[in-house]
MIFILUM-423739 format. One record per atom (N, C-alpha, C): x, y, z. Coordinates in steps of 0.1 Angstrom, whole numbers, padded with zeros to 4 digits, always signed. Last residue first. Layout:
N
XYZ/...
This chain:
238
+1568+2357+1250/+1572+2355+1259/+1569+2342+1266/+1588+2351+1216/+1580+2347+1224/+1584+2351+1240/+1610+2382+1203/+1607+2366+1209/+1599+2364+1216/+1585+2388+1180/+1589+2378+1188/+1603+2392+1193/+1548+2393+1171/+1562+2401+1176/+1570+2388+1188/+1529+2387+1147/+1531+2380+1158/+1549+2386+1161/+1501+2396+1129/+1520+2399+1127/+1521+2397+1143/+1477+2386+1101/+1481+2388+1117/+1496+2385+1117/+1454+2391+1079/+1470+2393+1082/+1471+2396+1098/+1429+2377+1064/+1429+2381+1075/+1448+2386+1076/+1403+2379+1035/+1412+2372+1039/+1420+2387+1053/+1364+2377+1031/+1380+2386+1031/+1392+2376+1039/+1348+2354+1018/+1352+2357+1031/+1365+2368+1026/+1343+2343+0992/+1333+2349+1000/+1336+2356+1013/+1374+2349+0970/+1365+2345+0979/+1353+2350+0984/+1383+2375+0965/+1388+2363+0957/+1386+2352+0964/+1396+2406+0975/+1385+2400+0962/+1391+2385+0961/+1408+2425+0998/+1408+2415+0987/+1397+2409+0980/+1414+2440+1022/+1405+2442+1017/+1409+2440+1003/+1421+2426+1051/+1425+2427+1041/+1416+2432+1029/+1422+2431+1086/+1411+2425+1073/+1419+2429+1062/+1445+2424+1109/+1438+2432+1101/+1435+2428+1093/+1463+2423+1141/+1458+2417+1127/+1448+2427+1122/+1489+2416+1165/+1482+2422+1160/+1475+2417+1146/+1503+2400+1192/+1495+2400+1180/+1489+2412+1180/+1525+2388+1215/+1518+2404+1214/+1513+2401+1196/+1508+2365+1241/+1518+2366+1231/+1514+2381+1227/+1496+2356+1267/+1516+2360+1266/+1517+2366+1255/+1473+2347+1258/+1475+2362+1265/+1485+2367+1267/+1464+2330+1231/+1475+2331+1243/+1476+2345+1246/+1446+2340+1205/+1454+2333+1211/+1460+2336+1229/+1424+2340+1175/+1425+2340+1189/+1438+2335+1194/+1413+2357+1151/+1427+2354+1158/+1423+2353+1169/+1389+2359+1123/+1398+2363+1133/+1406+2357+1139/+1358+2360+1111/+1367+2355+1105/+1378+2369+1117/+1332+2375+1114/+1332+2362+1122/+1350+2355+1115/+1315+2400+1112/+1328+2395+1119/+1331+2382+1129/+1295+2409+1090/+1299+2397+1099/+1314+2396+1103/+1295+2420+1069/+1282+2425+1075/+1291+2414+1086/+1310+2433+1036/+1306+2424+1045/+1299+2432+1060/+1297+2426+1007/+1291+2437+1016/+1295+2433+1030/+1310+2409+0990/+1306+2418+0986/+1303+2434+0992/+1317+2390+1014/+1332+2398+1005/+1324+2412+0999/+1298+2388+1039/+1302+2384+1026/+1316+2392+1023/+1326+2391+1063/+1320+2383+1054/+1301+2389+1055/+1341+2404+1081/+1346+2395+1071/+1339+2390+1056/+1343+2433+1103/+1329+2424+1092/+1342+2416+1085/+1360+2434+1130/+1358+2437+1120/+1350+2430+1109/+1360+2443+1169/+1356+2436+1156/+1351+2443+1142/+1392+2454+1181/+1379+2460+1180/+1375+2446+1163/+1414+2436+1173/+1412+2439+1187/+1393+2444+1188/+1416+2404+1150/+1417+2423+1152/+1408+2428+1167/+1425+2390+1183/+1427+2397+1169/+1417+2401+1154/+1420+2384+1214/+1415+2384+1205/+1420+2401+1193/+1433+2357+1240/+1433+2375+1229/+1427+2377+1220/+1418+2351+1271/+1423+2348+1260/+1423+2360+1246/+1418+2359+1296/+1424+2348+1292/+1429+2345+1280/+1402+2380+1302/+1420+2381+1298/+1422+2371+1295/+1377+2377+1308/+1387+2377+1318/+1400+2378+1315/+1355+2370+1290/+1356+2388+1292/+1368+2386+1306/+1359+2342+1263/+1356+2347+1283/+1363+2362+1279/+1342+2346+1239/+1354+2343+1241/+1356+2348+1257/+1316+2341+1229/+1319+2331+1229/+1334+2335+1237/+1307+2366+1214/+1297+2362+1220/+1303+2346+1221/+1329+2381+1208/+1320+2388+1217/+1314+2376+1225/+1330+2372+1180/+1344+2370+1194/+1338+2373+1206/+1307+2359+1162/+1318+2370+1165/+1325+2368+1178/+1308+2332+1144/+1302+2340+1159/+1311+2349+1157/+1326+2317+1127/+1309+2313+1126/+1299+2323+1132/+1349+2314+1127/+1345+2308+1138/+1329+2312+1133/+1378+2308+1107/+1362+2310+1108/+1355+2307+1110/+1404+2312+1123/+1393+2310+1126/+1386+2319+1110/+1439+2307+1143/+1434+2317+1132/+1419+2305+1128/+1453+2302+1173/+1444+2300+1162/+1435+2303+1155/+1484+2300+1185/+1474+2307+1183/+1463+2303+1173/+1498+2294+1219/+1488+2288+1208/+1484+2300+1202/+1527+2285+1241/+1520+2292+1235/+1508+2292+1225/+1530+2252+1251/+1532+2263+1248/+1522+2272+1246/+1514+2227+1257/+1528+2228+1263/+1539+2245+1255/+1478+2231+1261/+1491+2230+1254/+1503+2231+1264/+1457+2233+1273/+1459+2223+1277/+1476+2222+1271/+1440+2250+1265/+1446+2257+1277/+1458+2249+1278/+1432+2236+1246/+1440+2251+1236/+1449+2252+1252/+1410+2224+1256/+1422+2214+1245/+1431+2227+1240/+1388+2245+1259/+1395+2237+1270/+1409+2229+1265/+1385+2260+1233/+1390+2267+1246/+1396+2257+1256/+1376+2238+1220/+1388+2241+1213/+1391+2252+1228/+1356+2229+1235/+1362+2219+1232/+1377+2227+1229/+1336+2254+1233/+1343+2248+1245/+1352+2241+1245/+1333+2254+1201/+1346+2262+1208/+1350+2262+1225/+1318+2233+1203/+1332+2229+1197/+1341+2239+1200/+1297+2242+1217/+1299+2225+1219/+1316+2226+1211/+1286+2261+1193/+1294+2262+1210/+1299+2254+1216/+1281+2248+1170/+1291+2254+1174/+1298+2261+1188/+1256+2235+1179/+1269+2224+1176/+1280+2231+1177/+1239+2253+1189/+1241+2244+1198/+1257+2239+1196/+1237+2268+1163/+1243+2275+1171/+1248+2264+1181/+1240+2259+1133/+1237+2252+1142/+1246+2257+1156/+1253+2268+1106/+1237+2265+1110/+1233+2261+1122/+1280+2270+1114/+1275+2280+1109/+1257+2278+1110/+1304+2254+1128/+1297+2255+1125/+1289+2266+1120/+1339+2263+1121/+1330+2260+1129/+1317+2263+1123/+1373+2259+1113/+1366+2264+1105/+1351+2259+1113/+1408+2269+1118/+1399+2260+1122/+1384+2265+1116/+1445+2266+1127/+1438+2263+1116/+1422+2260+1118/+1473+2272+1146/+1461+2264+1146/+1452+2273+1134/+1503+2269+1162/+1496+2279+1157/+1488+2267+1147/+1523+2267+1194/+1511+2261+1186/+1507+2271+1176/+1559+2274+1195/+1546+2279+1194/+1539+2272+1189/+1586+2278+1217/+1578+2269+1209/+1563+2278+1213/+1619+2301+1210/+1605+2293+1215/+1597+2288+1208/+1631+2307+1191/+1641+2299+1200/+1629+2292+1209/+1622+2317+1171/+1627+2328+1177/+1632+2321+1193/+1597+2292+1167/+1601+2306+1160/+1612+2313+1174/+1592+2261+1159/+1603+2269+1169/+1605+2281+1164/+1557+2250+1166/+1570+2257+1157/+1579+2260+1168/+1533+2226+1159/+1541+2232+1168/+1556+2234+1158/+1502+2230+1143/+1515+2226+1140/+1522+2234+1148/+1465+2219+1142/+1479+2225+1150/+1494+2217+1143/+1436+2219+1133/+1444+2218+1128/+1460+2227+1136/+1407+2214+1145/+1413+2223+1144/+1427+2219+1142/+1370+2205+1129/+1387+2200+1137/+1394+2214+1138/+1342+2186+1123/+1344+2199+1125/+1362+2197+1138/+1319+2171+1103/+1326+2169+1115/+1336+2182+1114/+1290+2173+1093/+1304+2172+1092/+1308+2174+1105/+1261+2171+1091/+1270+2158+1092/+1283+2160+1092/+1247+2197+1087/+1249+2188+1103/+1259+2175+1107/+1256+2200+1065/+1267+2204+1075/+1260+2203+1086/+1258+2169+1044/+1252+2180+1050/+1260+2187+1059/+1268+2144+1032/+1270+2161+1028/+1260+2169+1031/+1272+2128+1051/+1264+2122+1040/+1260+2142+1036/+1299+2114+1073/+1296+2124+1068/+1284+2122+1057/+1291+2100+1101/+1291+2098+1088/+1291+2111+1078/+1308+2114+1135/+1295+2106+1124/+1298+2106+1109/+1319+2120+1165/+1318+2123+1153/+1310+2109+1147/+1299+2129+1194/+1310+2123+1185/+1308+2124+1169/+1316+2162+1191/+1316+2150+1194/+1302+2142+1197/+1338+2184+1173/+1321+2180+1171/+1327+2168+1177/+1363+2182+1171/+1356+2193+1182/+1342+2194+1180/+1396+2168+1170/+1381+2167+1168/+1372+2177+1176/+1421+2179+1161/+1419+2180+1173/+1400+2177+1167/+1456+2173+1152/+1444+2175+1148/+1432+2170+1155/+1491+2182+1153/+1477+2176+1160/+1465+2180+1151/+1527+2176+1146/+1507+2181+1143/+1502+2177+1147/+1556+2194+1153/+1547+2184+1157/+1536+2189+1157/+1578+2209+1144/+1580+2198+1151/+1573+2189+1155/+1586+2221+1113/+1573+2220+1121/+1581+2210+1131/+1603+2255+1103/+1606+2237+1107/+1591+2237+1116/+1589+2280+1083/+1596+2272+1097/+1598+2256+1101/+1567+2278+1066/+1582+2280+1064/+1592+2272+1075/+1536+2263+1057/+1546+2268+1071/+1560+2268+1061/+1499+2263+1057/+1513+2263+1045/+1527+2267+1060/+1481+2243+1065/+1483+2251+1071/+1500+2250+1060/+1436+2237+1063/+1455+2234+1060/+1460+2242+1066/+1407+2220+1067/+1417+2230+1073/+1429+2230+1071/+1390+2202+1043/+1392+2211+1058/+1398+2220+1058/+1388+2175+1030/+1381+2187+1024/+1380+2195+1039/+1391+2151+0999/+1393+2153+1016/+1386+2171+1016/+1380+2122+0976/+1385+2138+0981/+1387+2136+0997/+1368+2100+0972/+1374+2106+0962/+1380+2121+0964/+1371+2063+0982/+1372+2079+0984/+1371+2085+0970/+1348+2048+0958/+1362+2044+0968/+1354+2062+0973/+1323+2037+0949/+1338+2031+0942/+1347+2033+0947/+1301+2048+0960/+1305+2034+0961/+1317+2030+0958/+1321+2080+0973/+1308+2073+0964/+1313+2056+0965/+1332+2108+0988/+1334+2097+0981/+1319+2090+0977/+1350+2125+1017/+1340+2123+1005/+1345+2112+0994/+1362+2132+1049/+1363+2122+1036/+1354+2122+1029/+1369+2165+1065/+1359+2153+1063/+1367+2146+1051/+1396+2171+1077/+1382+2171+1080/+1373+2161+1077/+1425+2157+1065/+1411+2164+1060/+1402+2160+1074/+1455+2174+1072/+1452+2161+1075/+1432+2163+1071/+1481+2188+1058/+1461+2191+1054/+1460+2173+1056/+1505+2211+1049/+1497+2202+1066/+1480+2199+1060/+1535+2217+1036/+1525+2219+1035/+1516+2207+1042/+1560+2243+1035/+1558+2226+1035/+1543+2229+1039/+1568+2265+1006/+1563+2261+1020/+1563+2245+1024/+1574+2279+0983/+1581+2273+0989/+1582+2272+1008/+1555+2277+0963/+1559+2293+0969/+1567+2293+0981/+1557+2255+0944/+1562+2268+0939/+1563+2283+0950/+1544+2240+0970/+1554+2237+0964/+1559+2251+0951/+1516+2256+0972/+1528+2254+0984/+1545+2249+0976/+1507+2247+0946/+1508+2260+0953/+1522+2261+0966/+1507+2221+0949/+1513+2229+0938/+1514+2243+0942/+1493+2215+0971/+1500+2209+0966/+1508+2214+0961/+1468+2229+0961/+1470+2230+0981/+1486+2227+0973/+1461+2214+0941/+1460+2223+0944/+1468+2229+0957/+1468+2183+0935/+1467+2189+0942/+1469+2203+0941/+1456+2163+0908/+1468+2170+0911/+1465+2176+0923/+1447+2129+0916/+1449+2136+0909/+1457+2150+0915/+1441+2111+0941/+1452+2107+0928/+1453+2115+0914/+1415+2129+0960/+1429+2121+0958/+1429+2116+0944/+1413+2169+0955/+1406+2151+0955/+1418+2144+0953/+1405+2193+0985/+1414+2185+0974/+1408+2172+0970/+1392+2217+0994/+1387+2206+0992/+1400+2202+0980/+1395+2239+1018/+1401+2236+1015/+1400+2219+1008/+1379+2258+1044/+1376+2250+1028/+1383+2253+1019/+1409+2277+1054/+1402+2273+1055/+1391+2262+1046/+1444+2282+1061/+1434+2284+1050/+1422+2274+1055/+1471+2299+1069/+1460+2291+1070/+1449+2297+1061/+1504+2307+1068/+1494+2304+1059/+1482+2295+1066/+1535+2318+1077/+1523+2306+1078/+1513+2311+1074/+1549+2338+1066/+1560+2328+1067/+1545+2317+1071/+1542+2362+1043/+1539+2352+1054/+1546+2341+1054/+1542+2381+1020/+1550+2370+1022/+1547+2368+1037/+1521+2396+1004/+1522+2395+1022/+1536+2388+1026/+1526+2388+0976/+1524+2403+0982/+1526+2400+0995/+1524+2359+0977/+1534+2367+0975/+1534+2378+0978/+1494+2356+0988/+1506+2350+0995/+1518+2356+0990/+1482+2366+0964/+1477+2376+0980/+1493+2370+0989/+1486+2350+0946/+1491+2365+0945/+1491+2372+0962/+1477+2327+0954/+1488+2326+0953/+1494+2342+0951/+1447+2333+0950/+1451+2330+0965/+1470+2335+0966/+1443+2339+0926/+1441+2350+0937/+1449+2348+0949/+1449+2312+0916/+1458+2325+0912/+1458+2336+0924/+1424+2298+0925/+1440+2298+0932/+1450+2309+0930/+1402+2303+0926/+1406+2315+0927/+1420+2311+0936/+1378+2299+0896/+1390+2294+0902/+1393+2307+0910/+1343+2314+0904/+1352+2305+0896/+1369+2302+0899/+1322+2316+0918/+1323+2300+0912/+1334+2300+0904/+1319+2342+0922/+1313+2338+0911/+1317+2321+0910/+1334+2344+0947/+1322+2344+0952/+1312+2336+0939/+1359+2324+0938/+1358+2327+0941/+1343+2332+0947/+1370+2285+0949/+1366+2296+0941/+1363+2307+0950/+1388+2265+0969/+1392+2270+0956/+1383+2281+0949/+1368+2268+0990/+1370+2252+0978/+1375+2256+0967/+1366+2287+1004/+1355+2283+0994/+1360+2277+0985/+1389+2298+1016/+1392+2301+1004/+1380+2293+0994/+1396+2318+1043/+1388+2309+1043/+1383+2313+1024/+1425+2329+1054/+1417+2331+1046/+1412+2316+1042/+1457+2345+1069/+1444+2334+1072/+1435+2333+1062/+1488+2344+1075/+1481+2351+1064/+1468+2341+1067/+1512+2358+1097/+1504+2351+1094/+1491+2352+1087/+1545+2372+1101/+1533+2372+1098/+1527+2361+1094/+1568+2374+1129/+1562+2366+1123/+1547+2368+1113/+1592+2396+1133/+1581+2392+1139/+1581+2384+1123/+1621+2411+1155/+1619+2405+1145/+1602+2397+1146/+1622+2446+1164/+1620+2433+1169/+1615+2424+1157/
């Protein structure tokens, strides 16, 4: 049965745990897997210079989705954007980007001030339509992140297909995802993500649609603070 892999990894603004570049890492991990989608998480580009995100996607020959999270900048103008992307092979037919801190505010670089999204691009894989989602949640502030995975549970039921969306949700799966079927959770038994060095936290994972058959697994990579994620989605959609 022909299937879909999906490559996830929350990639710390380009570096690695030491601060230092880790597009190369990123770009190797994407060739080895060959994934036809790609999510990535802190993902900070600056405008009118080169694009990372950018250049990457364009030599590994993806189209590429990064409406930003937040805007940064100084008196003199913008100078960056800085969220959730999504590298895709497949024809996209339609993106959403879904606010899930409400309401939103000024960003003045704290992470009580950022605003917090989930990133959707609807596909035609295998003759069906699928949402597959991009999204990255609070971490200091248990109140703000539950507030946003209600938001992304009720706005997910809401779709005209199938959904899946790959996460660093901040929580482990346990303590936020209803115990009723409704919704799936990837890697099935929870796995630590994070740190990279030691990890201790399974908070980096797959949620989606109870139709669909996923499977996923931690990768055990170097090249970030967070391990990167592989989920293989078996079509054809039901």
């Amino acid at each position: 049965m022909p299937e879909t892999r999906i490559l996830h990894w929350n990639i710390h603004s380009w570096c690695d745990d030491a601060d230092a570049s880790n597009a190369d890492a990123v770009a190797a991990l994407i060739e080895e897997t060959d994934p036809q989608i790609v999510s990535l998480v802190e993902v900070d580009e600056p405008w009118g210079g080169p694009s990372t995100l950018g250049q990457l996607a364009g030599r590994l020959g993806f189209a590429w989705v990064f409406p930003p999270t937040v805007h940064y900048g100084d008196d003199a103008g913008p100078r960056g954007g800085y969220g959730n992307a999504l590298l895709v092979k497949a024809p996209i037919r339609a993106v959403q980007q879904w606010q899930l801190r409400w309401p939103p505010g000024l960003y003045d670089g704290s992470e009580s001030s950022e605003a917090r999204t989930v990133l959707l691009v609807r596909l035609d894989l295998g003759g069906s339509g699928l949402w597959i989602g991009s999204t990255h949640l609070p971490r200091r502030s248990a109140p703000a992140r539950a507030a946003a995975l209600d938001r992304l549970l009720s706005l997910s039921r809401g779709l005209d297909a199938p959904w899946l969306v790959c996460g660093d949700f901040n929580t482990p799966a346990a303590s936020w995802v209803p115990a009723d079927g409704s919704v799936l959770v990837r890697p099935e038994s929870a796995q630590a993500s994070y740190p990279t060095a030691s990890p201790a936290e399974p908070i980096d994972y797959v949620v989606a649609s109870p139709s669909l058959t996923v499977r996923a697994e931690l990768l055990d990579r170097a090249g970030s603070d967070h391990l990167p994620l592989l989920a293989t989605l078996a079509q054809p959609l039901s």
